[in-house]
SERO-4910 file (N, C-alpha, C, O; in steps of 0.05 Angstrom, whole numbers):
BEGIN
 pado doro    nc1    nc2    nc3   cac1   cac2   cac3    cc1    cc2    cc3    oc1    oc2    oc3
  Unk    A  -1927   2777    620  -1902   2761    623  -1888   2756    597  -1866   2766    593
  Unk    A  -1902   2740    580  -1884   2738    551  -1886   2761    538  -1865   2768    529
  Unk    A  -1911   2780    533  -1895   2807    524  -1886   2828    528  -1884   2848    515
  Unk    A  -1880   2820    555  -1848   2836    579  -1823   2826    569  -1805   2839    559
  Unk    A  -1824   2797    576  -1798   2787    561  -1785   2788    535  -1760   2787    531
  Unk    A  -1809   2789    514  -1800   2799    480  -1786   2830    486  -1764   2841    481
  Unk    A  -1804   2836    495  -1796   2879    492  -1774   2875    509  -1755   2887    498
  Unk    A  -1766   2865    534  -1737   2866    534  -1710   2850    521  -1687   2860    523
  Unk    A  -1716   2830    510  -1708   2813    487  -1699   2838    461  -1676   2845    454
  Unk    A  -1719   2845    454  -1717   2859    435  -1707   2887    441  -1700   2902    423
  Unk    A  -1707   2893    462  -1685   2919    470  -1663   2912    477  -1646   2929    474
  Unk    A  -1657   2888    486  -1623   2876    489  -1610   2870    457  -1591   2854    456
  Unk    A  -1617   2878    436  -1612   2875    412  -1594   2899    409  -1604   2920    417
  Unk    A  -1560   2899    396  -1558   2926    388  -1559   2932    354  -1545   2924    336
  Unk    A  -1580   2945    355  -1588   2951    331  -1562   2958    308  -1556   2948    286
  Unk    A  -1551   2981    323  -1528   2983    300  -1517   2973    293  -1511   2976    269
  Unk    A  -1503   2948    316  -1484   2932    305  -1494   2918    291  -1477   2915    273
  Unk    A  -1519   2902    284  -1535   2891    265  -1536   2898    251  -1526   2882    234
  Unk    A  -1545   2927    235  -1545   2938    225  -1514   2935    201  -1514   2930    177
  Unk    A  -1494   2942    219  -1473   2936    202  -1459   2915    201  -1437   2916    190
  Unk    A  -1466   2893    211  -1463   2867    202  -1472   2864    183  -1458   2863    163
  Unk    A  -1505   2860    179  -1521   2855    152  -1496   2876    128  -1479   2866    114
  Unk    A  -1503   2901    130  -1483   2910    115  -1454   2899    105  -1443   2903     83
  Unk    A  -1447   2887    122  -1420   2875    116  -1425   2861    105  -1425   2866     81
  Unk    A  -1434   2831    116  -1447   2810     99  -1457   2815     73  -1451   2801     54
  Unk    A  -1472   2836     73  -1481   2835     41  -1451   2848     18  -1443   2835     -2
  Unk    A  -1442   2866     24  -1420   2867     17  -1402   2849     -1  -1400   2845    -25
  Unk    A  -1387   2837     29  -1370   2814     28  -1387   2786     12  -1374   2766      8
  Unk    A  -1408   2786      7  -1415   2764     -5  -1418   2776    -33  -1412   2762    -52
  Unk    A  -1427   2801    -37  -1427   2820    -67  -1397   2812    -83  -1391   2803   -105
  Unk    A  -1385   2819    -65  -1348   2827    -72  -1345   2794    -76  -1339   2785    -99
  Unk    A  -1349   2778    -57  -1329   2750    -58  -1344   2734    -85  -1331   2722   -102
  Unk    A  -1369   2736    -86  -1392   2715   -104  -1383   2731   -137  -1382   2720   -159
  Unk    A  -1381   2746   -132  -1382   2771   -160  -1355   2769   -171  -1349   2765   -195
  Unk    A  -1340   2774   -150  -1305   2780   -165  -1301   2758   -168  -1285   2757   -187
  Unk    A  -1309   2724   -159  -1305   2693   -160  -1307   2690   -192  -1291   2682   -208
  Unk    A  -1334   2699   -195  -1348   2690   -224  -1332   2707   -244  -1323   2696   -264
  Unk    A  -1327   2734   -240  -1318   2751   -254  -1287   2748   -266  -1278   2760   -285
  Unk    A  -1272   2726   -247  -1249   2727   -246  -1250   2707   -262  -1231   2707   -277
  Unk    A  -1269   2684   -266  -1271   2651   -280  -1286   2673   -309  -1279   2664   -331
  Unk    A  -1299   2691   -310  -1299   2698   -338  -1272   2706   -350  -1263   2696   -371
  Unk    A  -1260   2722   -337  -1234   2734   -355  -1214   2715   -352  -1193   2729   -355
  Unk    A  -1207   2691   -349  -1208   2671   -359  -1213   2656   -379  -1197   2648   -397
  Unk    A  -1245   2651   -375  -1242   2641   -411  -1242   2667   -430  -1233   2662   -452
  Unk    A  -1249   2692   -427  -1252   2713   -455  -1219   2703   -459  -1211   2691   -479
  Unk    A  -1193   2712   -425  -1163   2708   -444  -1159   2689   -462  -1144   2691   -481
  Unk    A  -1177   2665   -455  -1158   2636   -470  -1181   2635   -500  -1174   2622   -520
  Unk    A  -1205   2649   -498  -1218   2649   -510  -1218   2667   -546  -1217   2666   -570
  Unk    A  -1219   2676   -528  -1210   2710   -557  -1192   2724   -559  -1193   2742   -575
  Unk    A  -1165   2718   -537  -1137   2739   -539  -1120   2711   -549  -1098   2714   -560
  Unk    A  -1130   2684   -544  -1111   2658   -552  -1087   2661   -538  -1065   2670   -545
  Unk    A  -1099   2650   -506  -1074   2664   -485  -1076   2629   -468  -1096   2617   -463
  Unk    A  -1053   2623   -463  -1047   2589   -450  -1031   2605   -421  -1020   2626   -415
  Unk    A  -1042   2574   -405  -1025   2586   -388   -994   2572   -387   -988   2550   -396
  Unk    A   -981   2589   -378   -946   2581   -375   -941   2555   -364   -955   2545   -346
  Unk    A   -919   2542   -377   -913   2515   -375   -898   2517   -342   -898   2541   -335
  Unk    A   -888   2503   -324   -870   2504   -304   -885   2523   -284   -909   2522   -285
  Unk    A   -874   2537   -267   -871   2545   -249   -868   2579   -248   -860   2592   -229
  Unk    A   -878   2591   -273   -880   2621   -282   -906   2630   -274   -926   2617   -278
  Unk    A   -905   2657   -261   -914   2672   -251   -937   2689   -277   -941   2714   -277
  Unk    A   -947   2672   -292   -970   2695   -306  -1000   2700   -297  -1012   2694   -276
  Unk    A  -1007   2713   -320  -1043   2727   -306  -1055   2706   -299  -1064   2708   -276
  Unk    A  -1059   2685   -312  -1072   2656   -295  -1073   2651   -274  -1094   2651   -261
  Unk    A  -1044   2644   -261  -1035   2645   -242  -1042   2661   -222  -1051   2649   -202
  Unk    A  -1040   2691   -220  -1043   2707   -209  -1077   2718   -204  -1083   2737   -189
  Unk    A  -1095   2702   -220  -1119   2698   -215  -1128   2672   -195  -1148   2674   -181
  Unk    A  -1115   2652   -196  -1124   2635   -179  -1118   2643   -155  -1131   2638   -135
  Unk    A  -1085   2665   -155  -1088   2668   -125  -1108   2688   -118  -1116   2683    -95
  Unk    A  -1118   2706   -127  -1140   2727   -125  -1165   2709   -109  -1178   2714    -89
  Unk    A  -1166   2690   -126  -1189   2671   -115  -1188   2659    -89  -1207   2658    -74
  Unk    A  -1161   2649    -83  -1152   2639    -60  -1163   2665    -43  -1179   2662    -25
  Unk    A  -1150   2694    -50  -1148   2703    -25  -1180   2715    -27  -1185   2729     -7
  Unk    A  -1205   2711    -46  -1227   2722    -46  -1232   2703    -14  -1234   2713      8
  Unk    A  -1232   2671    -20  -1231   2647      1  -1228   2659     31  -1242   2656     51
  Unk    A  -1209   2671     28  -1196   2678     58  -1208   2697     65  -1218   2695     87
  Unk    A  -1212   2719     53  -1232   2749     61  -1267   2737     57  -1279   2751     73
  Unk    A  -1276   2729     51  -1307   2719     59  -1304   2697     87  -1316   2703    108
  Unk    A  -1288   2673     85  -1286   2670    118  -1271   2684    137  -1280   2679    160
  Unk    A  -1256   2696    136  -1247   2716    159  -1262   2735    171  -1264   2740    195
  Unk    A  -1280   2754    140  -1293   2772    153  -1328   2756    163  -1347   2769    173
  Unk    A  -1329   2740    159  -1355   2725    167  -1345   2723    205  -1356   2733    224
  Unk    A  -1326   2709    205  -1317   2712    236  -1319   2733    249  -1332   2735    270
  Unk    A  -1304   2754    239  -1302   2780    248  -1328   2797    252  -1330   2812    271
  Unk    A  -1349   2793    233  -1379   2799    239  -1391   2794    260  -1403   2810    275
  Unk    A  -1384   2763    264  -1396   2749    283  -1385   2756    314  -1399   2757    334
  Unk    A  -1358   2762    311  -1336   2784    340  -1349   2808    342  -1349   2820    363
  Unk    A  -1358   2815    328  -1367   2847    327  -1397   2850    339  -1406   2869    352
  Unk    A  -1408   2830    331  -1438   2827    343  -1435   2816    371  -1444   2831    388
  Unk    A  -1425   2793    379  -1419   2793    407  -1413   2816    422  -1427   2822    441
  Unk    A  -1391   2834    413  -1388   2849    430  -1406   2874    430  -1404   2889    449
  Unk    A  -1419   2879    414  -1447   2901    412  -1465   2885    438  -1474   2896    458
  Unk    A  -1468   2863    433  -1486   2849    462  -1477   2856    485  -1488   2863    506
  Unk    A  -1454   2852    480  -1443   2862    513  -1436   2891    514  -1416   2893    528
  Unk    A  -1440   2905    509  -1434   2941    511  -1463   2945    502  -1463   2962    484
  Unk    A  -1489   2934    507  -1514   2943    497  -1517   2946    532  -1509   2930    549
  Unk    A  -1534   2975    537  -1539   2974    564  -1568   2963    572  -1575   2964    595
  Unk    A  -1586   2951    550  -1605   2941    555  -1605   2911    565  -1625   2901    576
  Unk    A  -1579   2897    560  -1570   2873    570  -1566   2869    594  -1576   2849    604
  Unk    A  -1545   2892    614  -1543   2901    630  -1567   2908    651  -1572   2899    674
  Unk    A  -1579   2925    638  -1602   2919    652  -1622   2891    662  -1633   2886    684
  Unk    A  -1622   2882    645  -1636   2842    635  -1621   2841    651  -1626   2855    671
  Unk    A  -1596   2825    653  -1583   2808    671  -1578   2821    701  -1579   2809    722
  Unk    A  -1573   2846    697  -1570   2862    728  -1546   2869    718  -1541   2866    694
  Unk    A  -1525   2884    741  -1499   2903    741  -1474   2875    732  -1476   2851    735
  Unk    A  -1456   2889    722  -1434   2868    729  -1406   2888    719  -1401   2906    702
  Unk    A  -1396   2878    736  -1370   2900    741  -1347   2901    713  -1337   2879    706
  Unk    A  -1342   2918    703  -1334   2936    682  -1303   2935    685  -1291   2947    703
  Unk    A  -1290   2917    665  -1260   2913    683  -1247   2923    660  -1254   2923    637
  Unk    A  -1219   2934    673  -1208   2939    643  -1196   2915    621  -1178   2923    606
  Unk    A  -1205   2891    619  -1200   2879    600  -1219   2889    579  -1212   2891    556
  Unk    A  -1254   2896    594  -1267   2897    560  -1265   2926    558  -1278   2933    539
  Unk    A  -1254   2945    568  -1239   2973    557  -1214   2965    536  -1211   2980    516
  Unk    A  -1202   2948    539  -1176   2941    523  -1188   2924    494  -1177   2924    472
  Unk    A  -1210   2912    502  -1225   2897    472  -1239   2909    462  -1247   2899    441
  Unk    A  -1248   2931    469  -1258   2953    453  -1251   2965    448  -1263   2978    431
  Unk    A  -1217   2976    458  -1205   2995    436  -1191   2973    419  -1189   2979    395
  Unk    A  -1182   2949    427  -1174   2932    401  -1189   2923    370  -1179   2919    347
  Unk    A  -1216   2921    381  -1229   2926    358  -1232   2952    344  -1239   2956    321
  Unk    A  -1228   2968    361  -1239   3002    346  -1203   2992    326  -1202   2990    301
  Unk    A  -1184   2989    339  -1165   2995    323  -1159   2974    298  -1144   2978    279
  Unk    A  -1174   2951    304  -1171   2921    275  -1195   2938    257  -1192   2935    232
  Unk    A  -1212   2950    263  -1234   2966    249  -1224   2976    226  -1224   2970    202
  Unk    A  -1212   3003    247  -1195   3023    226  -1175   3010    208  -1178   3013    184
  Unk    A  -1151   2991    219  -1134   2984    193  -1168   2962    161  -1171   2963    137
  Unk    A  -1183   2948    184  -1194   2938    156  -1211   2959    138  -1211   2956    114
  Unk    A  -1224   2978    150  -1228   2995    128  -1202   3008    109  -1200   3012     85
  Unk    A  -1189   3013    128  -1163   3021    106  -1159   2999     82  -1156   3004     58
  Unk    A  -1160   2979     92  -1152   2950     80  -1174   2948     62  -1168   2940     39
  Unk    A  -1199   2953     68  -1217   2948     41  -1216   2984     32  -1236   2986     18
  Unk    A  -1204   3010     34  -1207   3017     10  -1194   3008    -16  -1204   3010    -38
  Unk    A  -1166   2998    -10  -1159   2990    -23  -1164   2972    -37  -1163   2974    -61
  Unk    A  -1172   2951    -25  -1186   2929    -47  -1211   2939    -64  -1220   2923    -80
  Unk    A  -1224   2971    -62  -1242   2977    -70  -1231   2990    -92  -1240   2984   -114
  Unk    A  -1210   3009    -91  -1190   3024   -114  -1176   3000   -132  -1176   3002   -156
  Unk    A  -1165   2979   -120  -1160   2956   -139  -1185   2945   -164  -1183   2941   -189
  Unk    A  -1211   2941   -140  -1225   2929   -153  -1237   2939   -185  -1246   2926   -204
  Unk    A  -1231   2977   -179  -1245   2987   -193  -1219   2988   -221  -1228   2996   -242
  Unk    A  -1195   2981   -221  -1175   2973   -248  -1192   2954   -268  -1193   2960   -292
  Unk    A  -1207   2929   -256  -1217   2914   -277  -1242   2923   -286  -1249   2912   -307
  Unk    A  -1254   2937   -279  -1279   2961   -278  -1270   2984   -307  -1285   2985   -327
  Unk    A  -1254   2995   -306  -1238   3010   -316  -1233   2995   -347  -1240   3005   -368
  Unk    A  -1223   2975   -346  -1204   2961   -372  -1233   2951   -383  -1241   2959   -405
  Unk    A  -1245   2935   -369  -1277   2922   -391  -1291   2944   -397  -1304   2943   -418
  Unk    A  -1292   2964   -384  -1308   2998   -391  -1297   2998   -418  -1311   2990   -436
  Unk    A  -1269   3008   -421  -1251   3007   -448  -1253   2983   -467  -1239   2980   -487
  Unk    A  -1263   2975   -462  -1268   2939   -481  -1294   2948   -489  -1298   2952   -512
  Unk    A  -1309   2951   -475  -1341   2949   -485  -1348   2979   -500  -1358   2983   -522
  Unk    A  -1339   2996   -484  -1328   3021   -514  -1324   3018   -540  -1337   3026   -559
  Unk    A  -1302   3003   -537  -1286   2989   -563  -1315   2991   -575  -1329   3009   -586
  Unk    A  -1318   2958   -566  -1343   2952   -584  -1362   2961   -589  -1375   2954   -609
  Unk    A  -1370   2983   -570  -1400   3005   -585  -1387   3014   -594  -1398   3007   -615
  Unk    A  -1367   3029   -602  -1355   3054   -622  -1350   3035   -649  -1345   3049   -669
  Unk    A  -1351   3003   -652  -1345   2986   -672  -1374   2984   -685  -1373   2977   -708
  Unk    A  -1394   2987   -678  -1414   2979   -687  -1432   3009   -691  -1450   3013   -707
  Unk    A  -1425   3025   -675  -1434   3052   -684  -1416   3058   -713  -1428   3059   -734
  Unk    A  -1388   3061   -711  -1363   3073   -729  -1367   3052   -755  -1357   3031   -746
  Unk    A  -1378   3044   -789  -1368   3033   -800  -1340   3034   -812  -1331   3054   -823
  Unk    A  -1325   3009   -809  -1291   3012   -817  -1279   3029   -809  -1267   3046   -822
  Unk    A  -1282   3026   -780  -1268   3039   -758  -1248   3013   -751  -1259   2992   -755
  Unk    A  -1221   3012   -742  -1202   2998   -738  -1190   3005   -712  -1171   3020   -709
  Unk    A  -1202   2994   -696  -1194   2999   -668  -1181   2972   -652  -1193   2950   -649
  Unk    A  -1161   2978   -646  -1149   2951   -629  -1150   2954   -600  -1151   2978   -593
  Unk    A  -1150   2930   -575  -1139   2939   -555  -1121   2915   -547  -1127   2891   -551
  Unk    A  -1100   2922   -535  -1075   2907   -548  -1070   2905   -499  -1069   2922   -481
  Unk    A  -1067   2878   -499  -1069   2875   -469  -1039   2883   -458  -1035   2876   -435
  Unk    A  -1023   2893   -469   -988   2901   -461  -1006   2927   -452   -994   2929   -431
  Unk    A  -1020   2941   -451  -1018   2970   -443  -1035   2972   -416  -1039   2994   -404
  Unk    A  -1046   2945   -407  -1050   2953   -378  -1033   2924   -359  -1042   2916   -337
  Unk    A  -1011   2914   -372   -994   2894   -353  -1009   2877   -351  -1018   2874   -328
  Unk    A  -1016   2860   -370  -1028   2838   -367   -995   2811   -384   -980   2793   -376
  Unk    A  -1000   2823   -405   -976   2800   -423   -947   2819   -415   -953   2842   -410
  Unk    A   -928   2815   -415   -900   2827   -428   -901   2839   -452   -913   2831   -472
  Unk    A   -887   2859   -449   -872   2876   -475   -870   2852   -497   -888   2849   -514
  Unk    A   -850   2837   -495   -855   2823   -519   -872   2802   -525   -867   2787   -544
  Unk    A   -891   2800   -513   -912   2790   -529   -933   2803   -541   -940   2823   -529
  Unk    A   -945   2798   -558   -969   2815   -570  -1000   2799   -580  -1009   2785   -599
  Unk    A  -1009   2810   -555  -1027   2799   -550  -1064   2822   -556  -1078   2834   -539
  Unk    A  -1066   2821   -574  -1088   2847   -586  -1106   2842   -605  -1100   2830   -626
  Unk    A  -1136   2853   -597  -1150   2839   -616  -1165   2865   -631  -1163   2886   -617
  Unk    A  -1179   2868   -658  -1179   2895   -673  -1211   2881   -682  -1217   2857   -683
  Unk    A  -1227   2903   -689  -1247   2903   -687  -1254   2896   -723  -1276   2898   -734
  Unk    A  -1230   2889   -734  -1231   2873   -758  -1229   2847   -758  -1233   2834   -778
  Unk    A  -1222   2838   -735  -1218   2798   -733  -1244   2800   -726  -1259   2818   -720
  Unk    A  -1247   2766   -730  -1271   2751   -721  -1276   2749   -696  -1297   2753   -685
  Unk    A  -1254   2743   -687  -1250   2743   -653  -1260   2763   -636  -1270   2760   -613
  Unk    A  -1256   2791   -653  -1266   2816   -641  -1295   2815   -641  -1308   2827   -624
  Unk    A  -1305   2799   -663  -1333   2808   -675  -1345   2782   -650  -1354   2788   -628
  Unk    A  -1342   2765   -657  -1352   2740   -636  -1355   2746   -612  -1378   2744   -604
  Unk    A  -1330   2758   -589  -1326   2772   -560  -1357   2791   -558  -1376   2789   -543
  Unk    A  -1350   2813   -584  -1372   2840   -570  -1400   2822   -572  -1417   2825   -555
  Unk    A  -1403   2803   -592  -1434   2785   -587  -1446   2771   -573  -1470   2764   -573
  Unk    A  -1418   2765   -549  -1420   2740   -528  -1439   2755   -508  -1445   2778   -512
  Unk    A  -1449   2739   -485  -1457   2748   -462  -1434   2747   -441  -1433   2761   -421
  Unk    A  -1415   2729   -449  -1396   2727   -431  -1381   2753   -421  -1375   2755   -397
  Unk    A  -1372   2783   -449  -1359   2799   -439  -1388   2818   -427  -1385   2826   -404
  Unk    A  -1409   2823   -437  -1423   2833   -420  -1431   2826   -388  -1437   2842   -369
  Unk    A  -1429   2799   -389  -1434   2786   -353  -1415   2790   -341  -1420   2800   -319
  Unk    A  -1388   2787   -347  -1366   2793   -334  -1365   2818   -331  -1374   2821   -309
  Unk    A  -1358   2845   -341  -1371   2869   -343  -1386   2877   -311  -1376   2886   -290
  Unk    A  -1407   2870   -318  -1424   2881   -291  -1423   2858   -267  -1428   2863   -244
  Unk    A  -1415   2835   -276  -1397   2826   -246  -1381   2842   -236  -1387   2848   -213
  Unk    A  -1364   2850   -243  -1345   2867   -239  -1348   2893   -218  -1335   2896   -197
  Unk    A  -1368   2910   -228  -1388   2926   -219  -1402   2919   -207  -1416   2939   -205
  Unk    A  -1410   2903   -196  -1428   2889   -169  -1414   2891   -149  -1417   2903   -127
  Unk    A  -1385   2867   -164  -1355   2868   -143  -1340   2898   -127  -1328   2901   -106
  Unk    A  -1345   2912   -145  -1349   2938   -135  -1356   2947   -117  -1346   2954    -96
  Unk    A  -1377   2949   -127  -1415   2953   -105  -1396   2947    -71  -1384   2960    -55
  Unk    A  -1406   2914    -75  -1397   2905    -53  -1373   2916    -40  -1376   2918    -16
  Unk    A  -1352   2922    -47  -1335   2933    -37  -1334   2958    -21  -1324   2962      1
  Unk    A  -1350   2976    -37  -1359   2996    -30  -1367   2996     -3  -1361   3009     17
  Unk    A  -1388   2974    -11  -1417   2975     15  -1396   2962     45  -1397   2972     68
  Unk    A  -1382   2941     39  -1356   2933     64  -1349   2959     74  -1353   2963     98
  Unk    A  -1341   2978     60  -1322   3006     67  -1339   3019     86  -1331   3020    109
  Unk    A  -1366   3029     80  -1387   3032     89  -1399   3021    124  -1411   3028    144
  Unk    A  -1388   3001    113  -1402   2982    138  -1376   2991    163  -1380   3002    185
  Unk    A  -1354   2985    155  -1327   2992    172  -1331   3014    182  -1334   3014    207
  Unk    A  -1334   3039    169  -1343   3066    173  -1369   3056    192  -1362   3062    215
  Unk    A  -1389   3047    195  -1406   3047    211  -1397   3021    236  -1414   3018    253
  Unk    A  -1379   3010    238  -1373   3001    263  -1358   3017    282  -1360   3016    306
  Unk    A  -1339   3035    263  -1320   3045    272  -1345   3065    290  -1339   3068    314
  Unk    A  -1365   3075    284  -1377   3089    297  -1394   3077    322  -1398   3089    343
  Unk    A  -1403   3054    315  -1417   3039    336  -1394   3035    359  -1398   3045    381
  Unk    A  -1370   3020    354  -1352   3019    367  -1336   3038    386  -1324   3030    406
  Unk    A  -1337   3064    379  -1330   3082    385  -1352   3094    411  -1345   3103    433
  Unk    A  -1374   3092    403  -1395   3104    422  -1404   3079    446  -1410   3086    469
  Unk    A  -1403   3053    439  -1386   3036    463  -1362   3036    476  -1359   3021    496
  Unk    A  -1346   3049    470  -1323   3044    482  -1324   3072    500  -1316   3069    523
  Unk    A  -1331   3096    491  -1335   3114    504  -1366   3110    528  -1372   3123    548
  Unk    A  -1378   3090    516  -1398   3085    543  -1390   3062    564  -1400   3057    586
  Unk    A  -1370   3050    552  -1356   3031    572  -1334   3045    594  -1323   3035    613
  Unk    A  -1334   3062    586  -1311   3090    600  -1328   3107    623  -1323   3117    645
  Unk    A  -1353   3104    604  -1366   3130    639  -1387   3113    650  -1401   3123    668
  Unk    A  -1391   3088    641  -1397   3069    667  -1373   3063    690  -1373   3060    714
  Unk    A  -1352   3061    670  -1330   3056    691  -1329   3077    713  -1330   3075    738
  Unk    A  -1326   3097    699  -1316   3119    725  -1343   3121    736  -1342   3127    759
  Unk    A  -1360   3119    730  -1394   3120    748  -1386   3094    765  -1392   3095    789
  Unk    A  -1375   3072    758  -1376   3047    780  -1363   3063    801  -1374   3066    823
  Unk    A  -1336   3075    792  -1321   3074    811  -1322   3100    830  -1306   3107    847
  Unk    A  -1346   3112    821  -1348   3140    840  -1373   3129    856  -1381   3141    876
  Unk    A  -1384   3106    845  -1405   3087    866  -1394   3074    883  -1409   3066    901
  Unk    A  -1363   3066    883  -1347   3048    897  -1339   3058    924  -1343   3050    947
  Unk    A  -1324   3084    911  -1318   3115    932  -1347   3122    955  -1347   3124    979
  Unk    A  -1362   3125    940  -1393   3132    954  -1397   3113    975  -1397   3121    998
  Unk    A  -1401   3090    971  -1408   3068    986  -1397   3061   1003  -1408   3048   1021
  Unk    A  -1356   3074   1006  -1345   3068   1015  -1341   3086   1039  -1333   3079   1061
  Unk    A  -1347   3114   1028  -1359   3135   1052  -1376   3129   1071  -1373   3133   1096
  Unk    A  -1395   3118   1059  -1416   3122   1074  -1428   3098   1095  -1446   3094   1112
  Unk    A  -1400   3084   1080  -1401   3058   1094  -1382   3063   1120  -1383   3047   1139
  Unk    A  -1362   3086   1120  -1335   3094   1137  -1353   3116   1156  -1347   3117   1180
  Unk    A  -1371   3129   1148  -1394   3146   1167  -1408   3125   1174  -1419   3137   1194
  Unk    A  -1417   3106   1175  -1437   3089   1182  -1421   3077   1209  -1430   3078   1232
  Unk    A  -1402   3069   1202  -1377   3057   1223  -1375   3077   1250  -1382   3072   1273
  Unk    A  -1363   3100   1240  -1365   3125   1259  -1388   3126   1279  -1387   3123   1303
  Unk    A  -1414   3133   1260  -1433   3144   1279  -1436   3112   1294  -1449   3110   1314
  Unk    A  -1425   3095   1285  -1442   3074   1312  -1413   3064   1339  -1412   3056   1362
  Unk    A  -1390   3072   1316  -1368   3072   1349  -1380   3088   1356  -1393   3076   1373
  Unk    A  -1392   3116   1356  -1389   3140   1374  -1423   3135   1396  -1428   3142   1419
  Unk    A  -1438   3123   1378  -1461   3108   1395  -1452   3096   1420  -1458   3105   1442
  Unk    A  -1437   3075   1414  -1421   3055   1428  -1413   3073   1462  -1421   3072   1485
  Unk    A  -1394   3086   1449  -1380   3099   1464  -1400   3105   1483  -1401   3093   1505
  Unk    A  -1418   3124   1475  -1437   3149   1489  -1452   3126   1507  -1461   3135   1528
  Unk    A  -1456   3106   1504  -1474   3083   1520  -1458   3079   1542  -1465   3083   1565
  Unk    A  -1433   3069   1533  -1413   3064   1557  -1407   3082   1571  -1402   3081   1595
  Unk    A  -1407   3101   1555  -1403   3129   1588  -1426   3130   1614  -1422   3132   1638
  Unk    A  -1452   3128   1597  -1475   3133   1607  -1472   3114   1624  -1468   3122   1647
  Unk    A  -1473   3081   1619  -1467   3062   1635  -1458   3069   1660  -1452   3051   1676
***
């Protein structure tokens, strides 16, 4: 009795979709926990070693434009935590081992219409995180070139290398904002742990991104192979519907024609 009920317990599970939940989850917590911290480092290195303030009033600079990053990190770790949690419900219900557990239950086209709605919120969010994954990899890119800098400074003696933040759109043209591997500032930064931690935050934030894209790609497939088994239960209901309904219209027949043959005999 109880280990009848586990083994069907545990076959009403759909594995895949679990499967790429956990995946997501780990992800989205890689990306949101990683790019959070990573974003509060390049922060202090700006105000720290480039001697960068933020704008007085109501101007639009990198500061700025980091807190909203953060905001919207906020919004993409609870949205897609919801959306996990949508996705696993409906793996329970398109698992045919459930179906079985509870008995038959009729196949309507509303959850044909919620399973192609999710196959299609799927596809735009993987689209939607490659992008955030090609974004993510710009700040990946620029600390790569920073931490260069500084091994080629400590390999190179009286080597004079600057990297000057106008050349990836961080300050305006007219400001000049650049630090050279002859200031102190330069020398202090490559010593910190701070540009190395931020660095491979960054690359975690990555990671995670990645592994989201990943996971999308594997709903999109889970999803897909429900929605196409929600399709030929349907037409199996309904060629059971037809059947039943024959045989239920011959059943009728042969007993008028019983009927009849009694009353003649009568």
């Amino acid at each position: 009795g109880c280990f009848e009920c586990c083994i069907k317990c545990l076959g009403g599970i759909p594995y895949a979709s679990l499967i790429a939940t956990i995946l997501l989850y780990a992800g989205v917590a890689l990306f949101c926990g990683c790019g959070h911290e990573a974003l509060s480092g390049t922060v202090n290195i700006l105000q720290t070693y480039f001697e960068m303030t933020r704008a007085a009033g109501d101007v639009i600079d990198v500061f700025t434009m980091i807190d909203i990053f953060k905001y919207v990190i906020y919004g993409v770790a609870a949205a897609f935590f919801v959306y996990g949690i949508l996705l696993m419900v409906e793996g329970f219900f398109t698992t045919g081992a459930i179906k079985d557990l509870y008995g038959d239950f009729k196949i309507t086209t509303c959850g044909r219409c919620v399973s192609a709605w999710f196959i299609m919120l799927t596809y735009i969010f993987m689209l939607a995180w490659l992008g955030v994954t090609a974004f993510t990899s710009l700040p990946v890119y620029m600390y790569f070139n920073l931490w260069t800098i500084c091994r080629n400074a400590t390999l190179v003696d009286g080597a004079n290398l600057c990297l000057d933040l106008r050349q990836y759109g961080i300050v305006t043209i007219g400001e000049e904002k650049k630090v050279c591997t002859t200031s102190e500032s330069f020398i202090k930064m490559c010593d910190s742990n701070e540009l190395n931690m931020t660095f491979h935050l960054f690359i975690v934030a990555l990671a995670g991104a990645g592994a989201a894209v990943i996971a999308m790609v594997h709903y999109l497939m889970v999803l897909s192979a429900n929605w196409a088994y929600v399709k030929d239960a349907c037409r199996m209901q309904k060629y059971e519907d037809i059947k039943s309904k024959e045989e239920q219209e011959l059943h009728d027949i042969h007993s008028t024609r019983s009927k009849e043959r009694l009353n003649a005999y009568t």
